[in-house]
C-alpha positions in Angstrom: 0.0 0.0 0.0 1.7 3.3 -1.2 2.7 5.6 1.9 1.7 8.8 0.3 -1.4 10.9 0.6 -3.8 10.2 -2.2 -5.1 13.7 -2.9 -7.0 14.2 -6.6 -5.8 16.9 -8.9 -8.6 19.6 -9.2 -8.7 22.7 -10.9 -10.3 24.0 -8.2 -6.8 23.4 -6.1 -5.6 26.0 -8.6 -7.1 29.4 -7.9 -7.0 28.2 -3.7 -3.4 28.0 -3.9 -3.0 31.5 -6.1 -5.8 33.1 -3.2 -3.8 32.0 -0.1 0.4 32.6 -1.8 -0.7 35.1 -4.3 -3.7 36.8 -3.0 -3.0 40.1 -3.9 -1.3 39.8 -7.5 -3.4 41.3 -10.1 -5.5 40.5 -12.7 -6.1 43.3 -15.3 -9.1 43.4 -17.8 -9.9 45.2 -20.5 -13.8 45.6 -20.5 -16.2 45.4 -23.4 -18.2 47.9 -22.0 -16.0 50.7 -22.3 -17.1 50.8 -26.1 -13.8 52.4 -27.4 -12.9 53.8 -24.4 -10.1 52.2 -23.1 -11.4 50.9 -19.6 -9.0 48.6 -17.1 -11.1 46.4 -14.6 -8.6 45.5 -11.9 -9.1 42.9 -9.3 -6.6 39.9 -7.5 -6.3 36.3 -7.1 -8.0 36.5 -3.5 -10.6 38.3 -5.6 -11.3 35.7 -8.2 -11.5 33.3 -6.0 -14.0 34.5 -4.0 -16.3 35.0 -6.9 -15.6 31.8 -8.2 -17.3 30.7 -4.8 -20.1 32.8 -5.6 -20.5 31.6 -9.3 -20.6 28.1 -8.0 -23.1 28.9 -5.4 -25.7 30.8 -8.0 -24.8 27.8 -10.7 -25.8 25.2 -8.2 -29.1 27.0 -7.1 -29.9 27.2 -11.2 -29.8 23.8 -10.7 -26.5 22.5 -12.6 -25.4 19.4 -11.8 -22.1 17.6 -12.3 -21.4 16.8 -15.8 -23.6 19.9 -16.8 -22.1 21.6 -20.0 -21.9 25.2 -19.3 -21.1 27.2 -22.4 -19.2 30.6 -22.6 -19.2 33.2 -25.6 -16.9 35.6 -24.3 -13.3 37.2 -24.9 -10.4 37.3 -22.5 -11.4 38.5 -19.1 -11.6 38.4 -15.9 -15.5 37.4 -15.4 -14.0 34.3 -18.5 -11.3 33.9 -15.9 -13.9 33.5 -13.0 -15.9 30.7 -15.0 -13.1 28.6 -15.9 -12.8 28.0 -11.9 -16.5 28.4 -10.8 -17.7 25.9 -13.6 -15.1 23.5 -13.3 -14.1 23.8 -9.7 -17.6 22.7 -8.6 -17.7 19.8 -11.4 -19.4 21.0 -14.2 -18.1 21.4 -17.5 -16.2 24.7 -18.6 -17.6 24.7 -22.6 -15.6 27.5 -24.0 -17.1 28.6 -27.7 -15.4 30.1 -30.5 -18.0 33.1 -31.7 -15.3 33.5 -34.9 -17.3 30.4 -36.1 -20.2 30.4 -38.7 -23.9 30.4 -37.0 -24.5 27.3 -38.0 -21.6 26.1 -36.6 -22.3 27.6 -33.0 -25.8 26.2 -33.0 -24.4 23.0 -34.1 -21.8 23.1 -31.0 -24.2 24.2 -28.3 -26.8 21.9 -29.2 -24.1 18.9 -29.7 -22.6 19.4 -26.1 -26.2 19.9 -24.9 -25.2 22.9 -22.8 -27.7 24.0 -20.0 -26.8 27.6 -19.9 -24.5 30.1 -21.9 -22.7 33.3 -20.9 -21.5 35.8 -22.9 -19.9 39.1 -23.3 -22.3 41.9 -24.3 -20.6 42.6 -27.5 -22.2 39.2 -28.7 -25.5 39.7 -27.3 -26.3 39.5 -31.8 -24.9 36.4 -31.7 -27.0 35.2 -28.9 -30.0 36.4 -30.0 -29.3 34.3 -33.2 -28.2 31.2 -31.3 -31.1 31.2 -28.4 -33.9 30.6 -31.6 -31.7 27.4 -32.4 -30.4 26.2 -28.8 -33.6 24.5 -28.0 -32.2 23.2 -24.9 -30.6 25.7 -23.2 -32.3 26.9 -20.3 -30.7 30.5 -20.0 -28.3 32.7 -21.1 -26.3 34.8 -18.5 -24.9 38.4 -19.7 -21.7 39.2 -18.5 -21.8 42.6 -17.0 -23.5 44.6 -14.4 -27.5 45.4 -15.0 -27.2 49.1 -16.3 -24.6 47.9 -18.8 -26.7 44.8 -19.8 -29.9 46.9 -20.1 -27.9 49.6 -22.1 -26.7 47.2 -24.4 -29.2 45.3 -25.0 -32.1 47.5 -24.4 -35.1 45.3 -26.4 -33.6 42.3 -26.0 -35.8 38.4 -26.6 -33.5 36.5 -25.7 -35.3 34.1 -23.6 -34.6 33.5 -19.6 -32.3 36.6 -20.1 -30.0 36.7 -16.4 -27.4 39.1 -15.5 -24.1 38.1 -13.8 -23.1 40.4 -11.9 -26.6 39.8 -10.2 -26.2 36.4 -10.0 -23.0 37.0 -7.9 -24.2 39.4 -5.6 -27.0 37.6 -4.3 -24.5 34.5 -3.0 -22.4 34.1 -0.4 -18.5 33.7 -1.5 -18.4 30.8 1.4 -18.2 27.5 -0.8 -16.3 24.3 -0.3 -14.3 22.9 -3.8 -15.9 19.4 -4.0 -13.4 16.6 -3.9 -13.6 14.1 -6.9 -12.2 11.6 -9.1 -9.6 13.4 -11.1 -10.8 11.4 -14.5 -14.0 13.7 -14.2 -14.1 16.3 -17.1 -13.6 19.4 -16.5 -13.8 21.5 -19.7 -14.9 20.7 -23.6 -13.6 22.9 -26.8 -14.2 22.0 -30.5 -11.8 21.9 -33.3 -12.2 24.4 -35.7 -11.7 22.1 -38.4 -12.4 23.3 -42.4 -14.3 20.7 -43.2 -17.6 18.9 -42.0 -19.1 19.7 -38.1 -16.2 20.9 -35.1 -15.5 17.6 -33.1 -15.4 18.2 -29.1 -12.8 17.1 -27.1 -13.3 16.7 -23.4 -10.7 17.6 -21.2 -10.4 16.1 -17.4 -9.0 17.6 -14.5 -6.6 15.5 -14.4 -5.1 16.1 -18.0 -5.9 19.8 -17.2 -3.2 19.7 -14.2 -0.6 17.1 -15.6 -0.7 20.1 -19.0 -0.3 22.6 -16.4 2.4 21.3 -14.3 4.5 20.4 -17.5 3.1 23.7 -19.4 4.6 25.9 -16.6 7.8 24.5 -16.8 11.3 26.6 -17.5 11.2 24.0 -21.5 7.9 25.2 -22.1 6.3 28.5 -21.5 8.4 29.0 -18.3 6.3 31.1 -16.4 6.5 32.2 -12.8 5.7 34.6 -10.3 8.1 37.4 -11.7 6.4 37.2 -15.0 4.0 39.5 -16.2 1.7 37.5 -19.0 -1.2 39.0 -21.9 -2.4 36.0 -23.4 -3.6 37.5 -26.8 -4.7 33.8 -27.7 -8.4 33.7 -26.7 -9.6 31.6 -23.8 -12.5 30.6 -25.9 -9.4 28.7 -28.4 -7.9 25.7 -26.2 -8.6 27.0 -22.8 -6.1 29.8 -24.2 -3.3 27.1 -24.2 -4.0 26.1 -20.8 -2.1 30.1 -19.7 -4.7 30.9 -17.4 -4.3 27.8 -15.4 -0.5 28.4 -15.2 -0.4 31.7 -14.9 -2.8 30.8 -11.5 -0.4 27.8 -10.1 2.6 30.6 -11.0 0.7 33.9 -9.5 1.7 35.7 -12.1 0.0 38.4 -12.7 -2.6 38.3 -15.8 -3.2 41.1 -17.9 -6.5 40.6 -20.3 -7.2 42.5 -23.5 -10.8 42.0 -24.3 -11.7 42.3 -27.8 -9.3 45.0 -28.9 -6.4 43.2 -30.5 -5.2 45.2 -33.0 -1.5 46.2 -32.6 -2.0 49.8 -31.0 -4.1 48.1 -28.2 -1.9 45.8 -27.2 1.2 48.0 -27.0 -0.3 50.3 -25.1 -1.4 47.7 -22.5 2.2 45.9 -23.0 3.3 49.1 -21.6 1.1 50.8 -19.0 0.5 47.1 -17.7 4.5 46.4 -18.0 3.9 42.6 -19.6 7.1 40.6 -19.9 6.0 37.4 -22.5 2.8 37.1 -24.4 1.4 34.6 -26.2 -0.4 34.5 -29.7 -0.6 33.2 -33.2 1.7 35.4 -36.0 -1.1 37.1 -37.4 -2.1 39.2 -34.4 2.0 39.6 -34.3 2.2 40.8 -37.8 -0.4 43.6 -36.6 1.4 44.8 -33.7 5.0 44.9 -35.6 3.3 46.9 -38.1 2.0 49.3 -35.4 5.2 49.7 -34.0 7.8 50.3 -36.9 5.0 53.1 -38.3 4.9 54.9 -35.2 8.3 54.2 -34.1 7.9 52.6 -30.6 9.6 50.2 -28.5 9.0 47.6 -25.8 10.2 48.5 -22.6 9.4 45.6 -21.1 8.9 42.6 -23.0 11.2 40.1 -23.3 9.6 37.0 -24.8 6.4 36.1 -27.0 5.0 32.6 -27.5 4.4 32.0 -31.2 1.9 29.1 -32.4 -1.1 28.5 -34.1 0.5 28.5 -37.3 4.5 28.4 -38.1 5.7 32.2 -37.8 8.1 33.1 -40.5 11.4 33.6 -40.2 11.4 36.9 -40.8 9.4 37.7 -38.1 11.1 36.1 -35.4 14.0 37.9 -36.7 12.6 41.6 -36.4 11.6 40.9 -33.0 14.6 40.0 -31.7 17.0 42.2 -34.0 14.6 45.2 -34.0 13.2 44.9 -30.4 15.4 42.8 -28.0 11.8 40.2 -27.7 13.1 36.4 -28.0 10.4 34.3 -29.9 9.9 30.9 -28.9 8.0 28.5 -31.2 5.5 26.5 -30.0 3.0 23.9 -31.5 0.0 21.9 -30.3 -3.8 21.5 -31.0 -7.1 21.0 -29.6 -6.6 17.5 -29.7 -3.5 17.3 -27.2 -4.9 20.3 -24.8 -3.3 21.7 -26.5 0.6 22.1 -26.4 2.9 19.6 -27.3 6.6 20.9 -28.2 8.3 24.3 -27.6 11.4 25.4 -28.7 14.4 26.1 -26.4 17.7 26.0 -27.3 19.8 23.4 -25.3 23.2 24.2 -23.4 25.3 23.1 -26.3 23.6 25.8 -28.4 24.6 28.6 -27.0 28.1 27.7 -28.4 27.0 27.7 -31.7 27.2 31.1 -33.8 23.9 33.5 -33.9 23.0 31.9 -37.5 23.2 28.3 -36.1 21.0 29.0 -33.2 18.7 30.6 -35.7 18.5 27.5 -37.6 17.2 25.6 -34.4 15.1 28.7 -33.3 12.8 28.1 -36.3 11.7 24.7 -35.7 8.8 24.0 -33.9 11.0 22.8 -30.6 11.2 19.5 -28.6 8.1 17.7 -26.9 7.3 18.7 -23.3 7.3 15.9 -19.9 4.3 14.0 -20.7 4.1 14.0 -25.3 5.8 11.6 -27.1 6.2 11.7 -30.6 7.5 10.2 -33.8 7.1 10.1 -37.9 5.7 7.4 -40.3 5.6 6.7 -43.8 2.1 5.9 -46.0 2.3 2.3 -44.8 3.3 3.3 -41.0 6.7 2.6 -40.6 8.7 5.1 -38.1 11.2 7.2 -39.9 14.7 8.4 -38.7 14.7 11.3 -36.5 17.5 12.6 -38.5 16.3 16.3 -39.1 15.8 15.3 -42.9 13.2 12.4 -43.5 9.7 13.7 -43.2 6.3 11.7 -42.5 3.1 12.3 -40.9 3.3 13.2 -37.0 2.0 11.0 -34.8 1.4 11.4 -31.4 0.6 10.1 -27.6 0.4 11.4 -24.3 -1.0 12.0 -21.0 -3.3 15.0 -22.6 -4.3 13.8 -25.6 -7.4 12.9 -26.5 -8.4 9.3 -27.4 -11.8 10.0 -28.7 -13.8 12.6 -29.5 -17.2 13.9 -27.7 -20.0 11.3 -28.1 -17.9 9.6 -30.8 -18.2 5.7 -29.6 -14.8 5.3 -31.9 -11.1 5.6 -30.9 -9.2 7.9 -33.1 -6.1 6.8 -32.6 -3.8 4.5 -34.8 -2.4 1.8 -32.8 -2.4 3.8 -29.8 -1.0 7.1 -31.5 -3.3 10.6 -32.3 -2.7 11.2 -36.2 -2.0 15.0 -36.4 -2.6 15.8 -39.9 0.6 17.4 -40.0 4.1 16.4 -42.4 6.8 17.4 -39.9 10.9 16.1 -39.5 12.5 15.6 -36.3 16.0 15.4 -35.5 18.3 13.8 -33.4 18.3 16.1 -30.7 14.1 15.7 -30.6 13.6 19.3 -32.4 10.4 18.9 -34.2 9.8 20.9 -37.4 6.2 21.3 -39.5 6.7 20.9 -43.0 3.0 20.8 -44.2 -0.5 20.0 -43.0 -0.8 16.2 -45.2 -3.7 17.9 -46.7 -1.6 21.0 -48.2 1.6 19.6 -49.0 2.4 19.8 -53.1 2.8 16.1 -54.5 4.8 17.6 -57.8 6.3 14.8 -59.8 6.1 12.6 -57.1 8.0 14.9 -54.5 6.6 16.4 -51.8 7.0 20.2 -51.7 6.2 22.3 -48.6 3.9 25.2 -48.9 5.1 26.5 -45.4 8.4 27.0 -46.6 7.3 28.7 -49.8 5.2 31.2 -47.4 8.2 31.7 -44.9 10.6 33.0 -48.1 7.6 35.1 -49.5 6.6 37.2 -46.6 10.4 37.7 -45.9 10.3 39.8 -49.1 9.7 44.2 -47.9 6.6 44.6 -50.1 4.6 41.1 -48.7 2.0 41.7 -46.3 0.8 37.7 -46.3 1.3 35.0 -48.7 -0.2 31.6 -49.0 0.9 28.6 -51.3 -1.7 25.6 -52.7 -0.9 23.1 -55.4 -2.8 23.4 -58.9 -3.2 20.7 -61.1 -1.0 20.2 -63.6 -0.9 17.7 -66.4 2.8 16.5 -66.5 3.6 16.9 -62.6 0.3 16.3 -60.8 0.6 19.2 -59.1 2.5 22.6 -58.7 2.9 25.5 -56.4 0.6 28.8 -56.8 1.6 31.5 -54.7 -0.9 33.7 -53.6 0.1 37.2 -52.0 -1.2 39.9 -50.2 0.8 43.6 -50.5 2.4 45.4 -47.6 0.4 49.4 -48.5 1.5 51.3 -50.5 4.2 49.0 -51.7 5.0 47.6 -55.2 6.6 44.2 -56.1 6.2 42.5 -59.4 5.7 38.6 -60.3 9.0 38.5 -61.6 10.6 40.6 -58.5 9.0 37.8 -56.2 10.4 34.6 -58.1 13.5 36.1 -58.5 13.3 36.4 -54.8 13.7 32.6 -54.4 16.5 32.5 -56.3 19.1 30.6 -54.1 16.8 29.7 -51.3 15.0 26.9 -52.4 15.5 23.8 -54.8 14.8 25.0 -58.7 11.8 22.6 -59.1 10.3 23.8 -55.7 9.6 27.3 -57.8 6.0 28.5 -57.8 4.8 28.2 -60.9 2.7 31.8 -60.8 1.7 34.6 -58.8 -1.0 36.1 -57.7 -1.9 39.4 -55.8 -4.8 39.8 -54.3 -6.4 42.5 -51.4 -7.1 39.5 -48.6 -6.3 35.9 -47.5 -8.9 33.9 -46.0 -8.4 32.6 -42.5 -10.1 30.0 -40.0 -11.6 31.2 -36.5 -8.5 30.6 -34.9 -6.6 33.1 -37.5 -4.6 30.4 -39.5 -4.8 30.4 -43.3 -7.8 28.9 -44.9 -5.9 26.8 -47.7 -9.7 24.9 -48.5 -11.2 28.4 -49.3 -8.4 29.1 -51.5 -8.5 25.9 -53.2 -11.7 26.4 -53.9 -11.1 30.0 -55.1 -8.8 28.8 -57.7 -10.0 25.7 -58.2 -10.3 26.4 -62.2 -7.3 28.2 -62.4 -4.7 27.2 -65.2 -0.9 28.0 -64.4 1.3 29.0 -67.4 3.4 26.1 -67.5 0.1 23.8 -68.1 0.1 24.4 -71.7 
C-alpha cells in the first residue's frame, strides 16, 4: 500500500493555492463595456476566488449538476477567468465557444454538447439572439456585466430566460467548499475548428488539465513564474487559451487581459502601461502589432519574450523581433486535440556555443516535446522514420493530454495507440520537431513532396509582402504545382518577376512557384490560421502557365 497521501488533482486546487500565496497579485481586464474607451477592470487572485465561490453557489441553485455543460461566448477577461474555476471547480463542465465560427456552426456546437446555460460578453448579445432561436435546450443565457450595462446594451432584448451576472454573484455568499472528486472527471470541452464537415469536441479532465499545467509551466515550455507578467492574446475561448490561465494561477503571475481589442495599437499600449514581460499569440495578431510599431516608431520597454503558435511564424518575423526589439520568440506547436501544447522550442546548453546563424536555424523549428508528449514520424504504410532532421512523414502522437476519442464519438481515433495530427513534420536527433505541411496542403509535384510553409516563410520575408499563402494546382505533367498567392504590404509595389527572383538561391529550382498572384485579402479560419480549403476552392479552375 503506497505511503503517500492520495489527494486528486482539481482545478479548483488552482485558484485556492494562487488566493492564499498570491492573493493580492493582479488580474487586469480590459472591459467590453468601455465601447472604445479604453477601460481597465482590476481585481486579485483573493478576488477571483471569491467570486468563483459565488458563481458556484448561483450555478448550483440554477440547478447545474455535475457533468452539466456550461457554455461561454466571451473574450479574455476576468469574469471568462472566474468561470473557468467556478464551472469546473464545482464539477461542471467549462464549454468555451469560438463566436469567430459560422452560425451554423455555433448552433451546431451548443446543441451537440447539450449545454444547460451560456454566458457571454455583451458585444455578442447579436450572436446570442441568433443562437437562443436554435439552442432548443438551453435553459438560460447569462450576460456578463453589471445590470445598467446589460440593459444599455441590449435594451429590447428576446433572448429568452435573459440573467445578468453580476446579479447572480451578488446575491450568493463567497463561502463555498471545492468538491473533492475523481480526477478522470471532465472538467472542460472545446471544439476543433476544423475546415471541413461539423467541429469535433474534445473533453478535457481535471486531471489532464493539471498534468498540461504542471508540464506547461515548466522553464522548457512557457516558463512562467511569479516574476512574470503574461497577456495572453490567444483567446480563452481557443484551447482554454493554451492552458495560460491555469498556469499563470499555479505561478501567480499576474494576468493582464485584453478584451476584444487586439489590434496592434491596443496591445502595446497595455504591454506598456501594464509592464507585460511574454505574451502569447498566433503570427497574425504579431504581424499587426509589428506593423504598429515600426509606423509609429515605438519600442518595448518591457517585454522580453512572445510565444508563437497556431501557425509556423516566418522567419522573418522572429527575426525583427529580436533584432529590431530585444523580444526572443519561442516556437510552439500543439492542437485542440493534445490540450493543446505539445513541443516548444528552447535551445539546449550546447547551443549557445553555436554562432547567432546556427542557433537561428534551431530557433525556427517548432522545438522538442514537453514531460508527458511523445512523438515520432511514419511513412504511408506506417513505418517510423529516422529522427535525422531530414526524413519527413506524418506526426503521430501520444500522451498523458491527448485525446483518445472525441465527444459522443463511440470510436477511438487513434492508430495503434497514437493521435494522427494531420501534420508532415521532420524531427532530429536532438528531438527538435519541425512542420513541414499539414498532409492535406503539402504539393505532391512529380512525385515529391514540396512544402507550402516554406514557400510562405521566403515570400513574406520579401519588404513589399504583407501575407502570402501557397496551394498546389493541377498540372498535367507533374500532378501538381505550387501557386503563390500574396497579399501587399500598403502602399508597396513588387512585381511577379521581382517575387520569383526572390527565391532564387533559397530553395531547390523545381520547388519554384509556378505563378503569382496578388490579391487584397487571404482567407483565415476562427482561430486566424490560413484557410488553404477556401483558397482551393477560389482557384480551383485556375490554369498556371506552364500547363500548356
Amino acid at each position: 500500500m503506497s505511503s503517500m497521501m492520495q489527494r486528486p488533482l482539481l482545478i479548483s486546487s488552482l485558484i485556492e493555492h494562487a488566493a492564499r500565496n498570491h492573493g493580492t497579485t493582479e488580474i487586469i481586464s480590459r472591459t467590453v463595456e468601455g465601447g472604445a474607451a479604453f477601460v481597465l477592470h482590476r481585481t486579485t487572485y483573493g478576488e477571483a476566488c471569491k467570486r468563483a465561490k459565488r458563481l458556484a453557489n448561483a450555478l448550483t441553485r440554477l440547478g447545474v449538476a455535475n457533468g452539466d455543460r456550461i457554455g461561454a461566448l466571451a473574450w479574455n477577461g476576468y469574469r471568462h477567468f472566474e468561470l473557468y474555476y467556478g464551472v469546473s471547480g464545482m464539477g461542471a463542465v467549462m464549454h468555451t465557444i469560438n463566436p469567430r465560427l459560422f452560425p451554423e456552426q455555433l448552433a451546431y456546437i451548443a446543441n451537440h454538447a447539450e449545454d444547460k446555460y451560456i454566458f457571454f460578453d455583451l458585444t455578442f448579445a447579436p450572436l446570442i439572439e441568433a443562437l437562443a432561436a436554435k439552442a432548443h435546450g438551453v435553459k438560460g443565457f447569462i450576460a456578463m456585466a453589471d445590470r445598467a450595462c446589460l440593459e444599455k446594451a441590449i435594451p429590447d432584448s428576446n433572448i429568452r430566460n435573459l440573467l445578468c451576472y453580476e446579479e447572480l454573484l451578488a446575491t450568493e455568499s463567497c463561502e463555498y467548499e471545492w468538491p473533492q472528486f475523481d480526477e478522470l472527471t471532465p472538467s472542460s470541452l472545446c471544439y476543433t475548428s476544423g475546415t471541413t464537415g461539423n467541429p469535433k469536441g474534445v473533453l478535457y479532465t481535471h486531471r489532464s488539465t493539471m498534468l498540461h499545467t504542471i508540464s506547461g509551466m515548466s522553464p522548457e515550455a512557457l516558463n512562467i513564474s511569479a516574476r512574470d507578467v503574461m497577456l495572453p492574446v490567444v483567446p480563452m475561448f481557443h484551447v482554454n487559451a493554451w492552458g495560460i490561465p491555469y498556469m499563470c494561477t499555479a505561478a501567480g503571475a499576474k494576468l493582464v487581459f485584453p478584451g476584444a481589442a487586439l489590434d496592434g495599437a491596443s496591445i502595446h499600449t497595455l504591454f506598456e502601461q501594464e509592464k507585460v514581460t511574454v505574451s502569447a499569440g498566433v503570427p497574425t495578431v504579431w504581424l499587426g502589432l509589428l506593423t504598429h510599431v515600426k509606423s509609429n516608431n515605438l519600442k518595448f520597454s518591457t517585454l522580453k519574450e512572445t510565444i508563437i503558435g497556431g501557425s509556423a511564424c516566418p522567419p522573418a518575423m522572429i527575426e525583427s523581433f529580436e533584432r529590431d526589439y530585444g523580444v526572443r520568440v519561442v516556437h510552439a506547436w500543439g492542437m485542440t486535440e493534445m490540450s493543446p501544447i505539445g513541443t516548444v522550442c528552447r535551445l539546449m546548453a550546447k547551443h549557445f556555443a553555436l554562432s547567432p546563424a546556427e542557433q537561428f536555424k534551431v530557433q525556427i523549428r517548432q522545438g522538442r516535446v514537453l514531460y508527458g508528449v511523445e512523438m515520432k514520424i511514419v511513412d504511408g504504410e506506417g513505418h517510423e522514420l529516422p529522427h535525422d532532421g531530414k526524413a519527413f512523414g506524418d506526426l503521430m502522437v501520444r500522451g498523458q493530454w491527448i485525446v483518445d476519442r472525441y465527444f459522443r464519438e463511440e470510436h477511438s481515433a487513434l492508430r495503434d495507440g497514437w493521435f494522427p495530427t494531420g501534420d508532415v513534420a521532420n524531427i532530429d536527433a536532438d528531438g527538435y520537431m519541425q512542420i513541414t505541411d499539414r498532409s492535406k496542403d503539402v504539393i505532391k509535384s512529380g512525385g515529391e513532396w514540396i512544402s507550402s510553409i516554406d514557400l510562405e516563410n521566403i515570400a513574406v520575408a520579401h519588404p513589399a509582402v504583407q501575407e502570402a499563402g501557397v496551394i498546389g494546382i493541377a498540372h498535367p505533367k507533374w500532378d501538381e504545382r505550387p501557386l503563390l498567392v500574396v497579399v501587399k504590404k500598403k502602399d508597396a509595389e513588387v512585381t511577379r518577376e521581382e517575387l520569383l527572383k526572390f527565391f532564387d538561391g533559397k530553395i531547390a529550382k523545381w520547388w519554384m512557384p509556378d505563378d503569382v498572384v496578388f490579391v487584397d485579402q487571404l482567407p483565415h479560419t476562427a482561430t486566424g490560421k490560413l484557410l488553404k480549403t477556401k483558397m482551393r476552392e477560389d482557384f480551383k479552375d485556375y490554369t498556371l502557365p506552364t500547363a500548356s
